[in-house]
N, C-alpha and C positions, 0 to 999 in steps of 0.2 A: 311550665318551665321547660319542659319536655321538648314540645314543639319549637319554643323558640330559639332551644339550642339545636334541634335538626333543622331548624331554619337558616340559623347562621352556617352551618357546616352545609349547608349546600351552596348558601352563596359565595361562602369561599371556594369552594370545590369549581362552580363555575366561575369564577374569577381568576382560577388558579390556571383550570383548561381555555380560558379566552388567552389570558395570555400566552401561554402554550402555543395555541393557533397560529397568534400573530409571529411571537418568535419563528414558527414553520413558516409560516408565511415571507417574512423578511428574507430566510437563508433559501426560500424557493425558487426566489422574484430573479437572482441570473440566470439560473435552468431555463426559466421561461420565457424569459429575454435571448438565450442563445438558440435556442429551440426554433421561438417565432420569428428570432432574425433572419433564420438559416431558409425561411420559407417564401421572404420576400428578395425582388432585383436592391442591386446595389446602392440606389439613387431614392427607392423609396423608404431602405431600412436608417439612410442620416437625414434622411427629412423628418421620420419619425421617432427619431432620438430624443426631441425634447418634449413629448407627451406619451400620455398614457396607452398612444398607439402603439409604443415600440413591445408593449405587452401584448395586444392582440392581434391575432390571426387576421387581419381587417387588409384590405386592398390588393394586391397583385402580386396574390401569393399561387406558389407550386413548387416542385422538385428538384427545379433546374441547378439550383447550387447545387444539389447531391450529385447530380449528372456530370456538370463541371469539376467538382472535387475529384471524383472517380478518374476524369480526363485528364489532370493535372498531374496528380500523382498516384502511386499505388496504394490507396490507403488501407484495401483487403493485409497489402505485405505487412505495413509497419502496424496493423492492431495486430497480426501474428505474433510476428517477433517481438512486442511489448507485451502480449499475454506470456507468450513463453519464456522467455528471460525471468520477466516478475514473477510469474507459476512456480519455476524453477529455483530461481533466487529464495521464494520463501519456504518454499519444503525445506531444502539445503538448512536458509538461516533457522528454520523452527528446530531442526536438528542438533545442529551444528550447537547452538546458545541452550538452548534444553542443558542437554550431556554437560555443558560446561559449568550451569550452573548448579546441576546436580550435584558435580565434584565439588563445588564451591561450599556448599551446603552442607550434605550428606557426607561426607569422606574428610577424613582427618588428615592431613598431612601440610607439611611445613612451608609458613611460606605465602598460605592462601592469602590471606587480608594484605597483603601486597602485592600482589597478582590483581589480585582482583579492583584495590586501586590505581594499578596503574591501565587496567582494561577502564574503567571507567573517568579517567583522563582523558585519555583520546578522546570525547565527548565534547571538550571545548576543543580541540584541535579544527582549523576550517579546514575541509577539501582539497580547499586553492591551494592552499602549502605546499599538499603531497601529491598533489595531481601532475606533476612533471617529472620527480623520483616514480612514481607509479608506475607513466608511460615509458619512462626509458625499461624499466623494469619487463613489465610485460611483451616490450617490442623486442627480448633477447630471451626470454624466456623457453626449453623447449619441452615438445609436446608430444606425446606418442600418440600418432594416428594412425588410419588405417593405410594410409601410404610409407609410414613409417615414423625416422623421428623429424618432428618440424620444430623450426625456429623462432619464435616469432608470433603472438597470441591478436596480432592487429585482426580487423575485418573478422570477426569472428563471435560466434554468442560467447564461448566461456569468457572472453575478457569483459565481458559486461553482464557474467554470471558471478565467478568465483570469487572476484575482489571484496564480494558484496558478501560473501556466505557468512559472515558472523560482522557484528557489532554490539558497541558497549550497551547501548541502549535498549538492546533486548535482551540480554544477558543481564543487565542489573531490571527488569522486569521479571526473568522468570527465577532471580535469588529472590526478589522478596514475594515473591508469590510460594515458591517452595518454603521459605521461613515461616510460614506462619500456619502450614501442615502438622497436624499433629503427630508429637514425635512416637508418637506409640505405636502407630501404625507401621513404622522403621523397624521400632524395636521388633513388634509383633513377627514381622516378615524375617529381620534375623535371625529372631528365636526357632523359627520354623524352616531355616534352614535356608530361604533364598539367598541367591548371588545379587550383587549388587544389580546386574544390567535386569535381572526380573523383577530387583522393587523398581525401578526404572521404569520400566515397560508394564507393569501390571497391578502396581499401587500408586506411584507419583503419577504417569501420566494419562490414567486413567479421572484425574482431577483436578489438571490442569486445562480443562475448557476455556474458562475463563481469560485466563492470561495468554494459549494458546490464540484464540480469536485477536483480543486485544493487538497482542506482538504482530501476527499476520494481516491485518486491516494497516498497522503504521506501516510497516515494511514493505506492502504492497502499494503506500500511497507515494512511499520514498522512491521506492524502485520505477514506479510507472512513470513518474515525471523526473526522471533524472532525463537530463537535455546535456550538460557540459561534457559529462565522462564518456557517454557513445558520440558526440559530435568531435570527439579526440580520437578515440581508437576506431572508431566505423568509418571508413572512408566509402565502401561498399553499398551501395543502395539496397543489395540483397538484406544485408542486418542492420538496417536502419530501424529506430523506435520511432513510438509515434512523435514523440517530441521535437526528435530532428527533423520529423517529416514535417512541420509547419512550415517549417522559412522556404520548403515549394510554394505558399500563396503568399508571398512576400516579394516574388521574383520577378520582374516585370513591369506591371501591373498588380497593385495590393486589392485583392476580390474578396470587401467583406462579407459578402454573402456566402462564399465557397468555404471564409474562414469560420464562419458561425457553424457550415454544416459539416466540416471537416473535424469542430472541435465538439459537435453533438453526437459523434461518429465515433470517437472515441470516448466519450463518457461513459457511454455501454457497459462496456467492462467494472469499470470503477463501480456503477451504482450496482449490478449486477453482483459483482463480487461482496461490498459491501451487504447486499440484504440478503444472500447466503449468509456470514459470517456473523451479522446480524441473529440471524434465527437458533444458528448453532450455541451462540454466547450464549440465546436465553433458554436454548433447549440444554443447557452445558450445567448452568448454574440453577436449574429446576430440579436436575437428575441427581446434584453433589449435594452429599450433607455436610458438607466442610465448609464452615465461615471463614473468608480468608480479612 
């Protein structure tokens, strides 16, 4: 009987990891497809659109799209300014939404549960709404630089930094991740005397891995493909993201080739960042003895 119950748990076990496979498999198959397009001329990646060639490396493949992509536009500029903006944007929002919802949580004062409903409101609010109050807002806005005070936040990173520095939807992620902290460790820290910003800093978010990852993987996928909000305020090619920077192989002449290696060119980051962020979570939630 032994046996033929470690029999069936392995063949579940392998039936479990097949399918597995196959789901990796299905969510790989555009990677692979955008990768291998980006390798062939334009003429032989839509001939091989309707078979199994458009998967392989197969025929009159080389670098040249990467070449021409380079020629076309600046793509070194726009993966900068879309790492740094998103870099920037998510330290700010981890920040920013942390403290807020520590207060939310932790701190007693009047008031909160509607505060904190009407923060998580804005949640159905769309963009489109407030993206034209935004822009008049930002475009009269002024700004202490190092030339003095300036007018006017167009053409520039913080307006497609700071707008972004908090949201409901990380803010109600790192409330219910803080709820479910055990409160003794609060009390503990009270009783012994710390200030709120030291249980802050060396009890809560020393335990926040989890949620911290989580919040920084959306926020960074939200931030990286925003395309409307910099193709309003960026007029500038200097602070152009990469999103903007598509509609250059659009102009002309449409070069799917250039566009597959333009759009493999930017992935980098994204899977890059992801499997940092990836190892942290699981190195996060190995280190914490707190179930959340």
């Amino acid at each position: 009987m032994a046996t033929i119950s470690q029999d069936n748990h392995g063949l579940r076990l392998a039936v479990r990891y097949l399918v597995l496979v196959l789901v990796a498999v299905i969510f790989i198959f555009p990677l692979v497809f955008m990768v291998v397009s980006s390798l062939k001329p334009d003429q032989q990646l839509l001939s091989d659109t309707g078979s199994l060639r458009a998967f392989l490396p197969v025929g009159d493949i080389g670098l040249s799209n990467y070449t021409h992509a380079f020629q076309r536009a600046p793509v070194g500029l726009f993966v900068f300014n879309s790492v740094f903006v998103t870099g920037l944007t998510v330290l700010i929002c981890l920040l920013v939404c942390s403290l807020a919802a520590f207060a939310f949580v932790f701190l007693e004062w009047r008031g909160r549960a509607v505060v904190l409903s009407i923060i998580l409101a804005t949640l159905i609010v769309p963009f489109e709404t407030i993206a034209i109050p935004l822009l008049l807002l930002v475009s009269k806005l002024p700004w202490i630089g190092f030339s003095g005070i300036e007018h006017g936040w167009l053409n520039t990173y913080r307006v497609q930094i700071l707008p972004w520095a908090a949201d409901g939807l990380t803010i109600f992620l790192f409330v219910q991740y803080f709820k479910d902290l055990p409160r003794e460790l609060i009390e503990a820290s009270r009783v012994e005397g710390a200030t709120w910003l030291q249980i802050y800093l060396k009890v809560v978010m020393p335990l926040a891995g989890p949620v911290l990852a989580t919040a920084a993987i959306l926020k960074f996928l939200v931030m990286y493909n925003q395309y409307l909000w910099p193709l309003i305020v960026v007029q500038d090619e200097a602070y152009r993201p990469v999103m903007v920077g598509l509609q250059y192989f659009f102009q002309l002449n449409t070069a799917w080739g250039e566009i597959m290696a333009y759009l493999s060119l930017i992935t980098i980051p994204v899977l890059a960042f992801y499997l940092v962020l990836q190892r942290a979570f699981i190195a996060s939630i190995a280190s914490t003895g707190v179930k959340g």
